[in-house]
Every structure is written in C-alpha cells, then in structure tokens.
N, C-alpha and C positions, 0 to 999 in steps of 0.2 A: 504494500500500500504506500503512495507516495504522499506528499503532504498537499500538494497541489488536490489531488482528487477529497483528503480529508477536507480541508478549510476553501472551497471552491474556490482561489485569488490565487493569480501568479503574483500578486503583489509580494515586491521583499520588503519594502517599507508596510506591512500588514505582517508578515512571519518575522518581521524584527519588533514591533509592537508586542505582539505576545511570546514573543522568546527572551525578550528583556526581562522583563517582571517575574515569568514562569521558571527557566530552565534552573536558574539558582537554586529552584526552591525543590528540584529530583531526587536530594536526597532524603529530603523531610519528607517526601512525598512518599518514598518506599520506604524508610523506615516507618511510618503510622500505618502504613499496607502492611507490614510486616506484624506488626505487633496485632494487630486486627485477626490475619488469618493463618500467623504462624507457619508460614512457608515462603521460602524465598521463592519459589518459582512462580509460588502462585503473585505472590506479591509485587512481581516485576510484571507479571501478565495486566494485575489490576493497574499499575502505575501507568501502563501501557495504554490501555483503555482507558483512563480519566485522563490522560493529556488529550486523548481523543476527542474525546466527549469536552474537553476545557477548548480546544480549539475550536471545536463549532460553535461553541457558545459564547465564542470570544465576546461577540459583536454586545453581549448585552452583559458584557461586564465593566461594570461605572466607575475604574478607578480609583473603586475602596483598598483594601487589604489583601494584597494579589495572595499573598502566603494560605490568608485563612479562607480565602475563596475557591484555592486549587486543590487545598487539605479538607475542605467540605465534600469536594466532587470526589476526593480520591475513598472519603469514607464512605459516603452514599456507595460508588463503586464497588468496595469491598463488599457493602452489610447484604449488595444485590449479588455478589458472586457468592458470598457466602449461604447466600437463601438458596442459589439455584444448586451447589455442592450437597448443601444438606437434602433438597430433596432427590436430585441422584441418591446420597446413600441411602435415604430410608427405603429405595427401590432394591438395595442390595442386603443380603442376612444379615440379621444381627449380630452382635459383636458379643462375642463369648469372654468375659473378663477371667473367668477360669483356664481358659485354654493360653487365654494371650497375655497374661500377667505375670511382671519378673520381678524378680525383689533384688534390689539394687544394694549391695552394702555401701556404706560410707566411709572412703578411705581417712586413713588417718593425717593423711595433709589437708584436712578440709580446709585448715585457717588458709592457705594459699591465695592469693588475688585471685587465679584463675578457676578455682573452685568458687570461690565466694560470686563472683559471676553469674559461675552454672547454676549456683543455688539461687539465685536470685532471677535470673534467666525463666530457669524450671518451674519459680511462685508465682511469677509475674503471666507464665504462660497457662496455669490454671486457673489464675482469674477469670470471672466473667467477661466478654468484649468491653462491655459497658464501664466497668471499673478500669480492666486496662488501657482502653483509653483516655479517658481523663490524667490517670496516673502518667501516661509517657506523654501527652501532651502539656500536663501541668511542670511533673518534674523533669524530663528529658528534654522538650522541647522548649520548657521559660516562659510559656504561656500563662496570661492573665486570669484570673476569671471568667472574666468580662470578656474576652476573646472566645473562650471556650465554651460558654455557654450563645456565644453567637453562630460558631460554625456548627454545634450541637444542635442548636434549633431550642433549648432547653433553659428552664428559666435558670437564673444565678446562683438561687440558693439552691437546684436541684444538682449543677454541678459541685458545689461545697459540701454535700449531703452524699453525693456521689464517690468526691475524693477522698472524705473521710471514713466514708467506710471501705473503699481500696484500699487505704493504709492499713486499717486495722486488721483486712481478709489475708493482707501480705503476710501483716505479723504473725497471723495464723498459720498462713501455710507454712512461712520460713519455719514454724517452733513446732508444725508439725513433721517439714522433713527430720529435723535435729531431732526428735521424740521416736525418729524411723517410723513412725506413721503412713507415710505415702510411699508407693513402691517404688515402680519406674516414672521415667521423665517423659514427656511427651514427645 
C-alpha cells in the first residue's frame, strides 16, 4: 500500500503536515499498543493501522495535541483489534489451565535490575487493559490527568479512581509473585 492511495494527495507539502507532528510520536504510539495487547507483532500491526486511519482523518484534525490525538486513534485501534482476536478465540477450545500450567521457580538473583523488570513487566501484564493503561500513560508516559482523561473519553476523577486502584492491583500482584502465588508469566 503506498501513501498516495492511503491519504488521496500527491501533495508533499500535505505528507509533511502530518508527518511533522505525527512520526515523532511512533514510538509512544507502539509502546501504549504494546502495553494494550501485549504482543509486539501485534502491536506494530495496530500502530500500522492507526497511522492509517490518522492519515485519512488528517483533514479534521484542529491543531490541538497531535500526541494525544494519534495515542487516542492508536487505543480505539487496539480495544477494536482486541475485540475482533477475542472473538476468533472464543471460536477456538477452551483453554485447559491444567494441561497448560507451569510453575515457575524464582531464582535467587531476583534482587537483579533485570529480574526486577520481568517482575514488574509480568504485574503490569496481568492487569486489567483498563488499569494498565492509565498506569503506563500516567507513569511511563508523564501524562496529566487532564490529558488522560481527555484521550480516555473519561471523566477526571474516573481516571484518578482508575490509577489508584492500578497501583494498588500492582502491589498485589508484585507481593503475590514474591508469596509464589502466581505461576507462569504471560
């Protein structure tokens, strides 16, 4: 697919317009894809598709907050890739937690940086979408509030109600790996 057929304009002063504001923002863009559907490939497919979808709709974008209008398109993208995966699987068998269940020991360099990561990697990736996004848009990304509760669609206080109980689900999960509670990693 070339760009000309995406955004109908041979214009370059039209594909410099929206690649100014936009392309900077690719890797914000697949990191919250990332954290959304937990898979790089899929998450470069969805980044893929929301510049797409963000080009055609250049025309009716006013100049506000290019970051939080191209990280809006990229999570609608997700929530809709995500819907249409989950209804594939429920067309496929169930998932047998006895068959497919490993119990993970925890070596004894946990303290390591690169451990403490995975273990945090691992909490972050059993959250609910809902919680882990706020979480990596608030604390990874240095977003406002008031920002996130703008590209959310969601009132103010339902993002601070949101983020506080992500913290708290984090702290859970981390003290439930440490408790060896949870088995394998996602």
């Amino acid at each position: 697919m070339d760009i000309e057929s995406v955004s109908g304009t041979t214009s370059l002063f039209s594909m410099h317009r929206f690649e100014a504001p936009f392309v900077p923002q690719l890797e914000r863009a697949y990191n919250l894809a990332c954290w959304i559907v937990r898979e790089d490939q899929d998450a470069q497919d969805i980044v893929q598709e929301a510049y797409v979808r963000a080009l055609k709709g250049f025309s009716g974008f006013c100049g506000g907050n290019p970051r939080a209008w191209l990280l809006t398109i990229v999570r609608n993208t997700a929530y809709t890739w995500t819907k249409k995966k989950r209804l594939q699987q429920e067309k496929m068998d169930p998932f047998d937690g006895e068959i497919h269940d490993a119990t993970v020991e925890v070596a004894p360099s946990e303290e390591s940086l690169e451990s403490r990561r995975q273990l945090l990697e691992g909490a972050l990736h059993r959250l609910p979408a809902e919680f882990r996004e706020v979480l990596v848009l608030f604390e990874l990304e240095n977003w406002s509030y008031k920002a996130i509760a703008a590209a959310l669609g969601v009132p103010l206080g339902t993002v601070m109600s949101r983020l506080s109980r992500a913290r708290r689900r984090l702290q859970q999960e981390l003290a439930r790996r440490e408790d060896g509670q949870i088995g394998g990693d996602c």
